[in-house]
N, C-alpha and C positions, 0 to 999 in steps of 0.2 A: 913836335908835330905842328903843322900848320896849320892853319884859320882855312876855315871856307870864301869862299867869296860868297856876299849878300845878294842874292838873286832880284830882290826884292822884298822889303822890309814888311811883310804882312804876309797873311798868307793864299797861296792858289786853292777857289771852290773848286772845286770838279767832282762833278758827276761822272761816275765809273761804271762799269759793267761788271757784271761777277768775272773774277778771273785774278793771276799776279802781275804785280805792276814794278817796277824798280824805279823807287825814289833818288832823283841825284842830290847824293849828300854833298858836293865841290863845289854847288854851283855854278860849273861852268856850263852844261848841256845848253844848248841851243831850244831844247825840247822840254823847256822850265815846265813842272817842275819832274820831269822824268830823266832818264838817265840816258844820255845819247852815246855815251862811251869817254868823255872829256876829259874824265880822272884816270886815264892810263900814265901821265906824269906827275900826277899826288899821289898823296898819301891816303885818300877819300877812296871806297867803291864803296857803289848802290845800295841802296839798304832792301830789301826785295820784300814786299808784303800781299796778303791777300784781300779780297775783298769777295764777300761770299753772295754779296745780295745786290742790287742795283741801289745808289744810294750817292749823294753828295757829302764830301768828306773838304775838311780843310787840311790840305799838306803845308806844312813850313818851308816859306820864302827865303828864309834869314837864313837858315842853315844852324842853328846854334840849340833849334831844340831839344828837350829832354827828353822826349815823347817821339823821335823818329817812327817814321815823315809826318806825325800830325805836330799839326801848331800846339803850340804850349805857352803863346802871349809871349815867346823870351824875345820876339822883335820891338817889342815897348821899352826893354831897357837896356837899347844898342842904342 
């Protein structure tokens, strides 16, 4: 399987609205950190999650965390 590409070594706040969002786990989305459709030639598709309340969440930049799409610090030791 292949690596993700590092979007950015930390991770994206955002402030969400209630509703589903699709995290892009490749990478490559133009639309960091959502999923623009990019991973049609990987091995990666979006990881889809909900958000029930209006709220600031940190998604993972790196691509490599455990905790898909929230950060889990695993960009400290890349």
């Amino acid at each position: 399987m292949s690596e993700p590409v590092i979007a950015q070594k930390g991770p994206y706040a955002v402030e969400l609205e209630p509703g589903d969002y699709f995290w892009c786990a490749c990478g490559q989305s133009a639309n960091q950190p959502f999923c623009d459709g990019s991973h049609k030639d990987t091995d990666f598709g979006p990881v889809k999650f909900t958000i029930n309340e209006k709220k600031t969440v940190h998604l993972c930049g790196c691509k490599h965390t455990a905790d898909k799409p929230y950060c889990d610090g695993t960009h400290n030791k890349l």
